[in-house]
N, C-alpha and C positions, 0 to 999 in steps of 0.2 A: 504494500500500500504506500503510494509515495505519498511525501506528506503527515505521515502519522508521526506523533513521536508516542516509542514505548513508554508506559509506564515507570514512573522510578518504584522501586521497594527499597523502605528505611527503616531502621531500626535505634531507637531511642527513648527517652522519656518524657511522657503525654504529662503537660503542666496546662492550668487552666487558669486563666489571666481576667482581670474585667472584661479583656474587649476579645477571648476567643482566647482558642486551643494554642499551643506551642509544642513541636516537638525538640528535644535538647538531646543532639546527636555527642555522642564521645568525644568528637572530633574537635568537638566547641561549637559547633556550628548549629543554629536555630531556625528552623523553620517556622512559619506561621501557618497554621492550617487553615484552609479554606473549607467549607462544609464537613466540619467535624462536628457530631454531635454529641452531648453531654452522657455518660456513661460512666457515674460514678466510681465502678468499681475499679476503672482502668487507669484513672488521674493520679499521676505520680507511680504507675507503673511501667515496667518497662514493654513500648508497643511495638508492632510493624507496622507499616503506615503505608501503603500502595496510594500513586498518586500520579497528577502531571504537573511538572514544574511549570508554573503563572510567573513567575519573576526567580531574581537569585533567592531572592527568601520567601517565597509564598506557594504551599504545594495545594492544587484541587483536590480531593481527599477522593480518591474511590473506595478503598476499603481500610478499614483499621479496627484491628483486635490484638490479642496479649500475642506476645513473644513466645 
């Protein structure tokens, strides 16, 4: 498919902020999540995070559950 970009899969810790989700990779590096939604039990645990990158720090969320 030309044109497509794959999805990224990340792995990091789901932080929940006033204004929206964060993931906080090992690397140092922070993602903002875009349509992530609120799931308790996963906040401040460590996630995967399937996505498409929207900018250097903003991932469109397709899927996200535990590690």
């Amino acid at each position: 498919m030309i044109g497509t970009v794959a999805p990224l899969r990340l792995r990091g810790r789901l932080r929940r902020t006033e204004r929206g989700f964060l993931l906080d990779m090992e690397d140092g590096h922070v993602w903002r999540l875009n349509g992530a939604q609120d799931f308790p039990p996963l906040v401040d645990a460590v996630v995967v995070v399937e996505g498409r990158k929207a900018s250097p720090s903003l991932l469109d969320v397709l899927w996200l559950g535990p590690a």
